[in-house]
C-alpha positions, 0 to 999 in steps of 0.5 A: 765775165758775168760772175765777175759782174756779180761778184762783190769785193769783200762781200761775206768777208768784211760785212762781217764786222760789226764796224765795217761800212761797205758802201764808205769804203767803196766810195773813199778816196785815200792820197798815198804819199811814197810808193817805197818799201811803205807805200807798196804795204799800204796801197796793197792793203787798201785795195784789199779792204777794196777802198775805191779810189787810191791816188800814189804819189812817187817822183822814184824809179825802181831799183833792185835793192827795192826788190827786198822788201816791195811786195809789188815790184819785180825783177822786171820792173828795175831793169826797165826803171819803170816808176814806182808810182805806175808799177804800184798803181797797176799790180794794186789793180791787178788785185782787186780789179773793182778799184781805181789807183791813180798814178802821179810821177811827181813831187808831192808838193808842187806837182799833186792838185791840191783839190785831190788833198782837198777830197781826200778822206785820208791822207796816207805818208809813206816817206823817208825825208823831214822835207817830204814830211813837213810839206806833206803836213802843210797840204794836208792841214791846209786841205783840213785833213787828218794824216797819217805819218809811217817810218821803219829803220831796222827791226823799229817802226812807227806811226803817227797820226797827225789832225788839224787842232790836235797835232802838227808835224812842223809844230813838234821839229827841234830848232835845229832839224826846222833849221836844216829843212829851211836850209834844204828848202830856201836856197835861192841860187844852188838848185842841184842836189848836192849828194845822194841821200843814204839808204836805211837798213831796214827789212820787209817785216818792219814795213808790212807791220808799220803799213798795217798799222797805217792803214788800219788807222786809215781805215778807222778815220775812214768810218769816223762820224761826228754825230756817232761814238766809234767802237774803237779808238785812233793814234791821232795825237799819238805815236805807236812805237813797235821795236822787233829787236825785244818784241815790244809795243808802246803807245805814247800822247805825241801832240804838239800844237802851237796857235802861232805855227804857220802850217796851220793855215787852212784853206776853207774858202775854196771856190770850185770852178768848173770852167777852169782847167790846167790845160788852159793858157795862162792868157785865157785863164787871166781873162776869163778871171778878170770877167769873173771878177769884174777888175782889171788886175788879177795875179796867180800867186805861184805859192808851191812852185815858181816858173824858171826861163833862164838860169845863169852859171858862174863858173863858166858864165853862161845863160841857159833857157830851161823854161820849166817850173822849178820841181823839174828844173834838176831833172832839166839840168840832168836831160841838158848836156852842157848843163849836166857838164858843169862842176856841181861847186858851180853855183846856179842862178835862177830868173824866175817868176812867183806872180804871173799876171798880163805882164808875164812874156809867156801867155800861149803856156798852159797853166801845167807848163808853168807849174800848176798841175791838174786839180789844183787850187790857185791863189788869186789877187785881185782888185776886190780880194784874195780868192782861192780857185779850184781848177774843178774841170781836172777832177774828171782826171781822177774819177 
């Protein structure tokens, strides 16, 4: 045990690099987007590099046919259905027991505070999905953030860096792939999947070298410093293509930023308050904000999810209580037996809630219970503005 005490992660090995900076990488924190095929090669080299604190994000349970090309998962853990998150998060930790990787089973949208973006050196996207990928640009550009965009089919892979001022993901879709997010996205009344999204062939060589790739920029960004040249340059504002089938490397300028695109918006006028959390109710966090600001209206705008009470079928017609913020209500109608009986050509009708003020029924819920996760920062109207607070009493969550 006490050799262990001793013993420095990478010491004699990293700090022979002339560019390498321990005590930066000790201290950074890197968000993980996705803990598939991707994700498991770049959290396994994060803690490798012994970046200190790693946060993986993945709503996705472990199935065999992950087993092919996941270094971290086990026969074990598919039988089990363990998520992929946790099994992630604790074999990263069995291999450089001096980190901290943080688990969230969630949806990275509507259910990771966004003061763990906020933090964020880096962040790192590891998706299958144009829906994933556009709302993980707008949280990381809105925190200010640089990220870091991987995609592997076949022997193909690529990487692409994406940095508030020099590229955006939404700013380069096509009309008609912005179209078809918008359609996924915006329906009202049809809430349940309507079809399983296809497996991609792909293999475990494509996925280690593209999650090299990922983190090796991740952990150029990591040392960047505004008032020093870099030995080494970036792929921000660029795209590495690698294609295994003719053994070939390309590099091309991958950059589009457009002054009316609306992800650019930037959250830069963060108030962080200690004396927030999202275990507070939603009556007590009114009131103590209506003292802090000394007025008598004050709203939380619900802008990344919205509170369901009640969903109406069609076919039959029926009213069900579900009371769930609306990134679970699918998981809601599948828990819920005659829910889950109803055709999937039935359409589902949502009453929601997107403000919650003292007209809202459900005071005794907490702030969590109605879609605002731990460490987030909620929007608030009030008599004398618009504030953006930090729920800063979570961040002990992930320290």
């Amino acid at each position: 045990m006490e050799n262990r005490q001793q013993y420095e992660w990478g010491e004699g090995v990293y700090t022979l690099l002339s560019w390498f900076k321990k005590d930066r990488v000790k201290n950074a924190r890197v968000l993980v987007a996705g803990a598939g095929a991707l994700g498991n090669e770049v959290v396994k080299n994060l803690a490798l590099f012994g970046v200190g604190n790693i946060v993986v994000v993945d709503f996705d349970r472990i199935e065999l046919s992950n087993l092919t090309r996941s270094v971290l998962f086990r026969e074990e853990d598919a039988y089990n259905h363990a998520y992929k998150a946790d099994i992630v998060a604790k074999r990263a930790m069995e291999i450089n027991p001096q980190i901290r990787v943080t688990p969230i089973v969630g949806n990275l949208f509507s259910e990771v505070g966004f003061g763990l973006y906020r933090r964020a050196d880096v962040v790192i996207g590891c998706l299958d999905s144009r829906i994933a990928r556009y709302q993980l640009n707008r949280l990381a550009l809105r925190a200010g953030k640089s990220w870091i965009d991987g995609s592997i089919e076949n022997l193909t892979g690529a990487v692409k860096v994406y940095s508030p001022g020099v590229s955006c993901y939404e700013c380069g879709l096509s009309r008609e792939e912005f179209n078809h997010i918008m359609l996924r996205t915006g329906c009202a009344d049809v809430v349940r999947n309507q079809g399983e999204a296809g497996r991609v062939a792909t293999t475990p060589i494509s996925a280690s070298i593209v999650g090299a790739l990922q983190v090796q920029e991740a952990m150029k960004i990591i040392h960047l410093t505004p008032d020093e040249a870099a030995p080494f340059k970036t792929l921000q504002g660029k795209m590495l293509r690698y294609e295994g089938m003719t053994c070939t490397t390309s590099i091309y300028r991958f950059a589009s930023w457009k002054n009316t695109c609306p992800a650019h918006e930037q959250w830069d006028d963060v108030n962080e308050c200690p004396e927030l959390s999202a275990q507070m109710t939603v009556g007590s966090v009114l009131q103590l904000l209506r003292q802090k600001f000394d007025c008598d209206f004050v709203e939380i705008n619900m802008r990344n999810n919205k509170f369901i009470d009640v969903v109406v079928s069609d076919r039959p017609e029926r009213e069900f209580r579900v009371m769930t913020p609306e990134s679970q209500l699918d998981a809601c109608i599948k828990a819920d037996k005659d829910l889950r009986q109803l055709s999937y050509r039935t359409l589902i009708h949502k009453h929601f809630f997107e403000n919650i003020d003292d007209r809202f029924p459900y005071q005794e819920l907490t702030l969590q219970q109605i879609g605002i996760p731990p460490f987030d920062v909620i929007e608030v109207s009030t008599d004398k503005g618009v504030f953006h607070l930090e729920l800063t009493a979570d961040a002990a969550l992930y320290e």
